[in-house]
N, C-alpha and C positions, 0 to 999 in steps of 0.2 A: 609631791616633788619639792626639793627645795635647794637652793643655792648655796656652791662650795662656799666656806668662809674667805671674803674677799682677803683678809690682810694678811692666812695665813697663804694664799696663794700667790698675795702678791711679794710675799718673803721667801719663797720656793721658787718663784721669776727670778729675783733679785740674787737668790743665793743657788743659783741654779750650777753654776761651774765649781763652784766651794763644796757642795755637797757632793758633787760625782769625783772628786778628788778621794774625797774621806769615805766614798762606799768603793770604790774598785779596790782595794787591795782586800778589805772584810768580806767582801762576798764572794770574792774569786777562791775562797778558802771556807766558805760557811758550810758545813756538814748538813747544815737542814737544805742548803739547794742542793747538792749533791744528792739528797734523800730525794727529795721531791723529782728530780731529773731525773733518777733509777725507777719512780714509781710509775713514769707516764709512758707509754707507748712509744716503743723508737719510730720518730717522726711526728712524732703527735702533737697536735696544735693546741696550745697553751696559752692562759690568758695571764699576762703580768699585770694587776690592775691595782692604781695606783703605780706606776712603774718607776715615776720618780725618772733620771738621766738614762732609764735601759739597762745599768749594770746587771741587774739578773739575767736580762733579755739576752744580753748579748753572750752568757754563760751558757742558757740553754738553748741558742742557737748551734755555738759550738760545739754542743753536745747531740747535734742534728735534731732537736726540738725545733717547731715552728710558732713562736711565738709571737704575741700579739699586745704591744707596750700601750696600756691605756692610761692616758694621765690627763687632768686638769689643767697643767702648769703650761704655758707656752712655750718658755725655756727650756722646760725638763724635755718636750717632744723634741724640742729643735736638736736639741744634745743625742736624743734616742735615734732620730730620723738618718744623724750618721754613721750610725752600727750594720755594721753588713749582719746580714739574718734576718732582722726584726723590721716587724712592720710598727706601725704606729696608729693610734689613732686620741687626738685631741678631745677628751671628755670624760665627765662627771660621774660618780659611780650611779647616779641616777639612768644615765644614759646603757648601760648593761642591760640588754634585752636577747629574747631569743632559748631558745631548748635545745637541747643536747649538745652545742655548738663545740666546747670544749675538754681535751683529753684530761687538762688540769687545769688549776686554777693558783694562782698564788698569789697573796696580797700580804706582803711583807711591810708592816707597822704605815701602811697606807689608812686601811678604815678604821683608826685611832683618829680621823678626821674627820670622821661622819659624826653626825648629833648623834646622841641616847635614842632618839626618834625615831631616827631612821633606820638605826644600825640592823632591828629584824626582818625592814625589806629589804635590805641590801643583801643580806645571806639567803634571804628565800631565792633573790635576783641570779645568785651566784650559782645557787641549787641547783635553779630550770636549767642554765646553761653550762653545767657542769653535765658532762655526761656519766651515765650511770657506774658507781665503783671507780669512776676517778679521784685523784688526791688534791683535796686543797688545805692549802697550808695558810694559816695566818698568824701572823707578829703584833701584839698589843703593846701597851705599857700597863703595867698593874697599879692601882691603885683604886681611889673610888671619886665620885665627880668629874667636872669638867672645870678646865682652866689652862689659860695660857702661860705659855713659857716664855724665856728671857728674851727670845725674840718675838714674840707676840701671835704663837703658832698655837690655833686653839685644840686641847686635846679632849678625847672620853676617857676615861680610865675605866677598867674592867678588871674583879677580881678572878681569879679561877674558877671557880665554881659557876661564878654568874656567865661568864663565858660560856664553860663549855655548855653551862643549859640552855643558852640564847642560841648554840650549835645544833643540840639536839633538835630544838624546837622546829627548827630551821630543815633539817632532815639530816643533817651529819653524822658522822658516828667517828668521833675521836677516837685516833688508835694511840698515841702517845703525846704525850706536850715537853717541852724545857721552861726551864727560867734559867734568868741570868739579871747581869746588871751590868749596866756600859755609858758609856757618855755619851752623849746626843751633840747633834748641830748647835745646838747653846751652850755647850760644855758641861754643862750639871750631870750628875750621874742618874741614872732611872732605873727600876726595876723593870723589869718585861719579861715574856710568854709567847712561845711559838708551838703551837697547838698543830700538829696531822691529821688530817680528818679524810675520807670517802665519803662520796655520795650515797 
């Protein structure tokens, strides 16, 4: 086990209303939730991890998904906890336990925060509680090493390949990926990866 990076959470506290600003108009339009909401079961309980302010959450609530906003940040839950739909729950990708629990999973440029170290228990974590032939989706930033951005937000970078084998290993079976490149909470631009996978 090991502890979220304190000063990138405590810039995710701090920048907690900033950031849900500049994700509610991009995800209320993003094609890959729309993918991921058509993939999971009408009604089916879904876990948003890393959720960040709930904006997915509160997408595929209204899509009658039942979703499950997990975050680290105390701010970001406070912001999620006012979303009609969504439940919340304050905690650490460490904290993800349990088997079969969820119809999907989706962790959108969240475990770009986890070390190098940990990053293949976290997907094994996500595996058990991923039920069988559900979708989960996740969002990196591409590149290689670790290091922090202009606001002191620590990241892992992960190339394609290395990814999707850190997927397989894990049990996933990628069906399709994007790249792209967009500007971040620090304004710089990034490359990034949103990889589809089943159980």
């Amino acid at each position: 086990m090991s502890e979220p990076d304190r000063t990138t959470l405590e810039i995710y506290d701090r920048k907690a209303a900033e950031y849900a600003d500049r994700n509610e108009i991009h995800l209320r339009q993003d094609p890959r939730l729309e993918e991921f909401i058509t993939a999971c079961p009408p009604g089916g309980q879904v876990l948003d991890l890393g959720s960040g302010p709930g904006t997915s959450s509160a997408v595929m609530a209204a899509a009658g998904l039942l979703p499950l906003a997990m975050d680290a940040s105390v701010e970001m839950i406070a912001l999620a906890d006012q979303l009609s739909g969504v439940q919340t729950q304050l905690a650490s990708f460490d904290d993800l336990s349990g088997i079969d629990i969820y119809d999907g999973v989706w962790a959108n440029f969240s475990l770009l925060h986890a070390s190098r170290a940990d990053f293949p228990r976290h997907l094994r974590a996500i595996r058990q509680a991923l039920r069988s032939g559900g979708p989960f989706y996740i969002a990196l930033k591409l590149g290689k090493g670790e290091a922090r951005d202009a606001l002191g937000r620590l990241y892992t970078y992960y190339e394609d390949n290395e990814l999707k084998d850190l997927l397989r290993s894990a049990g996933f079976t990628a069906t399709n990926s994007t790249t792209g490149e967009s500007a971040g909470l620090d304004g710089s631009m990034a490359r990034w990866i949103s990889v589809a996978c089943h159980g």
